[in-house]
C-alpha positions as CSV (number, residue, x, y, z in Angstrom):
1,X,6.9,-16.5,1.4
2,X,5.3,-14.2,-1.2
3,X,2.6,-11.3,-0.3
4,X,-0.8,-13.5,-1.7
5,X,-4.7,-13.9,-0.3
6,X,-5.2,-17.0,1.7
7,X,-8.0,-19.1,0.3
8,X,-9.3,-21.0,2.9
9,X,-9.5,-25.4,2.2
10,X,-13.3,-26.4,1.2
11,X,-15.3,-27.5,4.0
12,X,-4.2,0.2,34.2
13,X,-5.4,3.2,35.3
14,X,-3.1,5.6,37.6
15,X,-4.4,6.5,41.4
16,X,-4.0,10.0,42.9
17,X,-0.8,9.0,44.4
18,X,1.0,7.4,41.2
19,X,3.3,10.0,39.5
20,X,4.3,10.7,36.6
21,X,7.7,9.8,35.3
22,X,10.0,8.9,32.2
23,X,10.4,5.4,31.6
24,X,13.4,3.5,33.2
25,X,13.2,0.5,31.1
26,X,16.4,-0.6,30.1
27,X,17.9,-2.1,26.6
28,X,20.8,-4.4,26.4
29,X,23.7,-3.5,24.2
30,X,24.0,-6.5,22.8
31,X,20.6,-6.7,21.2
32,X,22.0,-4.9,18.7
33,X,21.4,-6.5,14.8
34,X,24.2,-6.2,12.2
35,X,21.5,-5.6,9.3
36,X,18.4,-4.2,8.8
37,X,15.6,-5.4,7.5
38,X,14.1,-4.1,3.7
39,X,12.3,-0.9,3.6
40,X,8.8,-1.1,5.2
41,X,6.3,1.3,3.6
42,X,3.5,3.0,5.2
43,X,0.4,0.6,4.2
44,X,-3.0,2.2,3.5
45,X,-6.5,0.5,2.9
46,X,-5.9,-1.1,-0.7
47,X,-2.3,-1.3,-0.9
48,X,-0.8,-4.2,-2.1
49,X,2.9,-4.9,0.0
50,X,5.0,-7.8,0.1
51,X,5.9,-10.1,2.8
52,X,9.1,-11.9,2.9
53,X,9.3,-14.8,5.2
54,X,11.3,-15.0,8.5
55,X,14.0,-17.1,8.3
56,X,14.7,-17.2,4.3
57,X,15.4,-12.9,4.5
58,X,19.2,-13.5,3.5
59,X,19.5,-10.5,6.1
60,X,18.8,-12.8,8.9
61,X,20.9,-15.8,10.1
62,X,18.8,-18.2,12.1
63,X,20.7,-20.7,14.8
64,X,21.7,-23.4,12.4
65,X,20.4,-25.4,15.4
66,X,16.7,-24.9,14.4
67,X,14.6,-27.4,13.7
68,X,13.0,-27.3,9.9
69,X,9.3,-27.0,11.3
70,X,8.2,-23.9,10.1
71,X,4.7,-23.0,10.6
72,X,2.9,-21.0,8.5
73,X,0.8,-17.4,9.5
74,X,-2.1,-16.0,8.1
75,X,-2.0,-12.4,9.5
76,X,-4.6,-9.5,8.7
77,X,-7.7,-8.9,7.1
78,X,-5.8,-9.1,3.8
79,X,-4.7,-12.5,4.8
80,X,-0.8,-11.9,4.2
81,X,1.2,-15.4,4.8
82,X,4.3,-15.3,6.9
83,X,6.2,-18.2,7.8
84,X,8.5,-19.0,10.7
85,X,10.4,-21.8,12.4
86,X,8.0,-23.2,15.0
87,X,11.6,-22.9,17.9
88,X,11.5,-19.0,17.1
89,X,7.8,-18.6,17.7
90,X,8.2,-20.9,21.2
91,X,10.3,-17.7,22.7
92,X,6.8,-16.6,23.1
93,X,4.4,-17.9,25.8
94,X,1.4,-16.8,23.7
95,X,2.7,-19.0,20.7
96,X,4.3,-21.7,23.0
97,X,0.6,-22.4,24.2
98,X,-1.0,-21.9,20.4
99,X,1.4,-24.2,19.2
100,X,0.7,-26.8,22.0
101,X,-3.0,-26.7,21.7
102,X,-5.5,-27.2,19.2
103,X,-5.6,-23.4,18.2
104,X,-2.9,-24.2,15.3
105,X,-4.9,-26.5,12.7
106,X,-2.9,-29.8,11.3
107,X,-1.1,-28.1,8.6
108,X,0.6,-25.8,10.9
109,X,-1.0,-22.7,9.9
110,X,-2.2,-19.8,12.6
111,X,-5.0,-17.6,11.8
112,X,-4.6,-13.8,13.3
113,X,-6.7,-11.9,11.6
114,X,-6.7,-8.6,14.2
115,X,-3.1,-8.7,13.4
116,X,-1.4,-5.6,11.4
117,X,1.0,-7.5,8.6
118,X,3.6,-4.6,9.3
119,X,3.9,-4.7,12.8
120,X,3.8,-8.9,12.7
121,X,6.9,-8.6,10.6
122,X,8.4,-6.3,12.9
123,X,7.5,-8.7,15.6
124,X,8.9,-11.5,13.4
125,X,11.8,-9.8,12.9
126,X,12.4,-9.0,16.7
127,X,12.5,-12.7,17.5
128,X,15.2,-13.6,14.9
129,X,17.3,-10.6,15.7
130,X,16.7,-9.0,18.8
131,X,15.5,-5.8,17.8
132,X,13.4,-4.6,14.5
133,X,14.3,-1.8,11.7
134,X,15.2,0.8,12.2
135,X,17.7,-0.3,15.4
136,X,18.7,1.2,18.5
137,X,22.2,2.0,18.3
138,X,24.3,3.1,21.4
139,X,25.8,6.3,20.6
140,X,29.1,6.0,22.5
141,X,30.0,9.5,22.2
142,X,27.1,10.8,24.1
143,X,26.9,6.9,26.1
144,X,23.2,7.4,25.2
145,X,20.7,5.0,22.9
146,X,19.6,6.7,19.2
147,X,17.1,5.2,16.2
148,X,19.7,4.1,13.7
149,X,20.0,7.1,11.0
150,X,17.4,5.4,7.5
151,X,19.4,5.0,4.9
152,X,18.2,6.9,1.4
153,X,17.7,3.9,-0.4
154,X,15.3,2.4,2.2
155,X,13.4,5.7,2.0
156,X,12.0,7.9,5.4
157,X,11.8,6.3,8.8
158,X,7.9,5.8,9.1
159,X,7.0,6.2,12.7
160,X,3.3,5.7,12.4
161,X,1.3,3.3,10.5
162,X,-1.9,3.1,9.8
163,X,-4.3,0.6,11.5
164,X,-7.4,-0.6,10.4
165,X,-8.7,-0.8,13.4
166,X,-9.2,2.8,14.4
167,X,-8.9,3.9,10.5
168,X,-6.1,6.6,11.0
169,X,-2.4,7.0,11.7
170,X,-1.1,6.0,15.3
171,X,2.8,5.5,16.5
172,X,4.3,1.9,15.2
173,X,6.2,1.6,18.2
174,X,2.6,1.4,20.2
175,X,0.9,-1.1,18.3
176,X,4.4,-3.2,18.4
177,X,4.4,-2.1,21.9
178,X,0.7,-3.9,22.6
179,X,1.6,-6.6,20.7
180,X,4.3,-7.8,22.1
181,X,2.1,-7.7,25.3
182,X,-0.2,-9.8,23.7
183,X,2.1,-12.7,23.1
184,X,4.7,-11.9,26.4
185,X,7.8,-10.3,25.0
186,X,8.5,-8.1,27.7
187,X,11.8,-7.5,26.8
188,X,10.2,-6.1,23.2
189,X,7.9,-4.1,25.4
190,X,11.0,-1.9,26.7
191,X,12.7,-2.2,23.2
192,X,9.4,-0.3,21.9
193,X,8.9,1.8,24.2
194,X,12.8,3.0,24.6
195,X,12.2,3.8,21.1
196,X,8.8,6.0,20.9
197,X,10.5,7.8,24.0
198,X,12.9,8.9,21.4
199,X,10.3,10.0,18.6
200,X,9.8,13.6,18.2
201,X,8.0,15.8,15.3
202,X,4.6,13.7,16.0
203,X,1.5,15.2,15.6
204,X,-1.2,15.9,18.7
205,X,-3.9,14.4,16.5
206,X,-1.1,11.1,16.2
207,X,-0.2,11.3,20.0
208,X,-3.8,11.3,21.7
209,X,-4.8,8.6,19.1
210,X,-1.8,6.4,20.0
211,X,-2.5,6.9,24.0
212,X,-6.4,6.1,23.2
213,X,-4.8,2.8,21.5
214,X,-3.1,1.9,24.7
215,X,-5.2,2.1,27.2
216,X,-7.2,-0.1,25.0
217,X,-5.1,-2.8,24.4
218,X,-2.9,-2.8,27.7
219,X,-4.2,-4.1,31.1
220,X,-4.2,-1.7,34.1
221,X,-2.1,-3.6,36.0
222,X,0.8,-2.3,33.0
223,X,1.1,1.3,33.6
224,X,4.2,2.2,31.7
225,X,3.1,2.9,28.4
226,X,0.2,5.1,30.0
227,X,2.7,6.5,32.1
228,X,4.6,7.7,28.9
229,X,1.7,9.3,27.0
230,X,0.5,11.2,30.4
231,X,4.5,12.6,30.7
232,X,4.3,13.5,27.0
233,X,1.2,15.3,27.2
234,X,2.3,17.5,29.8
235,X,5.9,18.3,28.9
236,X,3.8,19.3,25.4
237,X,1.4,21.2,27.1
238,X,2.0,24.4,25.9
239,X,1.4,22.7,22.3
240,X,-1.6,20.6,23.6
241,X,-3.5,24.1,25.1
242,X,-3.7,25.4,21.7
243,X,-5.1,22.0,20.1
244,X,-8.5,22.2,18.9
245,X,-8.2,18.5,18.3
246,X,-7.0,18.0,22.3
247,X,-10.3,20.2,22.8
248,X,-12.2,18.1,20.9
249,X,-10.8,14.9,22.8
250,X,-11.8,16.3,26.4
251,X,-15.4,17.2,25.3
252,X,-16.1,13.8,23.8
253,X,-14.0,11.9,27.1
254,X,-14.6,8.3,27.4
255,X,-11.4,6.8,28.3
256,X,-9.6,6.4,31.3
257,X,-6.9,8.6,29.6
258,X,-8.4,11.9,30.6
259,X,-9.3,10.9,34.2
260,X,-5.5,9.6,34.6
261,X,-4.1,13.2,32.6
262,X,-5.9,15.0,35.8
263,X,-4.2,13.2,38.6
264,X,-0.9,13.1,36.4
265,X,-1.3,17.1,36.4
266,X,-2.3,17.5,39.9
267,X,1.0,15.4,41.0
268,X,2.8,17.4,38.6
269,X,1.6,21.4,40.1
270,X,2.4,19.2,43.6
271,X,5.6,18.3,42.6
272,X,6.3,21.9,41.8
273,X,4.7,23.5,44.3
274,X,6.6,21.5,47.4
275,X,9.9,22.0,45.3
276,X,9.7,25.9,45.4
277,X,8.7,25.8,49.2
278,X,11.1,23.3,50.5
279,X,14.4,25.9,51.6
280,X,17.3,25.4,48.7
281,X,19.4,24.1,51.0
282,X,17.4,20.9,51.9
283,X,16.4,20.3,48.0
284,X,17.9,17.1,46.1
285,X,19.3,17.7,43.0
C-alpha cells in the first residue's frame, strides 16, 4: 500500500524494598530474520514518508498458509494506510478482540490515530518476522546479543524518533516497547527492551524524556521498563549530576519517576554499604 491521506466515506511504581536491576528478559535465537526491512527515516512534523504494506515487502515471506483477508489500517494523525493479513494481526489479543467486535468497520479498516506510522511498521514487521530492523544478532564469538551493524545504503541506525505526542525526540525501542504492551506482544516487549539495553551515546534530555514516556504508558503492575530507566540513571549518574536539564526535571517533578529514582538510590547506597561491611570472606561473588 502507498504512503496517501485517508479520506473518510460521506456520511508501576517501585516500593522501598524493590531493587534495582538489569533486565533478565530473554530472546530466542531463532527469532532471528534473514532480511531487513527498507531504511526507516527519522519522521518530523511535515514530512512526507512512505509506507509499504506488510505482506507484499518482497523482503518478507508470509506462511503461504494465510488466508487472503487482509485488513486495512489507518494509522496516525497523517492517516498513513497499512495493510495486513487479518491471521498475522490475530497473534495479538488486542487485534484478535478488534477484529472480533464491532471496533473494525465492514470494510475491514481499523482506525488508530494515537498510533506513530514508524513504530506501527515496526510492529508490523515484528509479526511477520519475529523481530524488526535493525535485528538482534547473536554474536557467537562473544555468545552475547548485538544490534545488527546498518548497512551504508540504508543510511544511520536511528534510535529515537520523534513523537507527536510529547513533540520531541524519545528512544524507538520505548514507544515500540509500550506498544507492543498495548496490543499483548510480550515477547516484543523483551525483544525491545533487550535492544535499548544495548543503546549507548543517548542524550540525558532523550533518556528522561523516554522514562517520562513509560511511566505514562505502562501499568504499574509492569515494572521492567521503569526498572531499566532507574538502573540507567544511576550507572550515568556522574553524567546526570552535571545536567542542567536533569536539574530542570527534579524542580518541575510530577511523575512517579523521581519518587521511584529515590528509593532506587537508597537501595543502591544499601546495597553498597552492606557489601563493604559484610567480612570478604562471607561475600558472594
Amino acid at each position: 500500500m502507498f504512503s496517501k491521506r485517508f479520506e473518510p466515506p460521506p456520511s508501576k511504581s517501585f516500593s522501598k524494598s524493590q531493587k534495582v536491576s538489569k533486565s533478565n528478559s530473554s530472546f530466542s535465537k531463532t527469532h532471528g530474520v534473514s532480511k531487513s526491512r527498507h531504511e526507516s527515516s527519522r519522521r518530523r512534523p511535515g514530512t512526507a514518508t512512505t509506507s509499504q504494506p506488510a505482506g507484499t515487502d518482497p523482503t518478507m515471506s508470509p506462511n503461504s498458509t494465510l488466508t487472503p483477508s487482509i485488513v486495512t489500517l489507518i494509522i496516525g494523525r497523517d492517516q498513513r494506510i497499512f495493510a495486513a493479513h487479518e491471521d498475522v494481526l490475530r497473534a495479538s489479543p488486542w487485534f484478535q478482540q478488534a477484529l472480533t467486535d464491532q471496533y473494525m468497520d465492514s470494510q475491514k479498516r481499523i482506525h488508530l490515530p494515537d498510533d506513530e506510522p514508524e513504530i506501527f511498521s515496526s510492529v508490523l514487521e515484528y509479526l511477520y518476522k519475529g523481530d524488526y530492523y535493525p535485528r538482534l544478532v547473536h554474536n557467537k564469538r562473544r555468545n552475547s546479543w548485538e544490534i545488527e551493524q546498518v548497512d551504508e545504503e540504508r543510511g544511520a541506525n536511528e534510535s529515537t524518533i520523534y513523537h507527536h505526542a510529547i513533540d520531541g525526540d524519545i528512544l524507538k525501542d520505548t514507544v515500540i516497547y509500550c506498544t507492543a504492551d498495548k496490543y499483548g506482544l510480550e515477547e516484543l516487549k523483551r525483544v525491545s527492551l533487550r535492544k535499548q539495553g544495548l543503546q549507548s551515546g543517548i542524550q540525558c534530555s532523550t533518556i528522561l524524556a523516554s522514562a517520562r514516556y513509560s511511566y505514562c504508558h505502562t501499568p504499574d503492575t509492569d515494572s521492567k521498563l521503569r526498572a531499566h530507566y532507574l538502573a540507567l540513571i544511576i550507572r550515568s549518574r556522574s553524567t546526570f549530576k552535571r545536567s542542567g536539564t536533569m536539574q530542570l526535571e527534579m524542580f518541575n517533578g510530577g511523575t512517579k519517576l523521581f519518587f521511584d529514582l529515590f528509593v532506587a538510590l537508597c537501595n543502591h547506597v544499601d546495597d553498597i554499604s552492606s557489601a563493604s561491611n559484610t567480612p570478604r570472606s562471607n561475600r558472594f561473588f
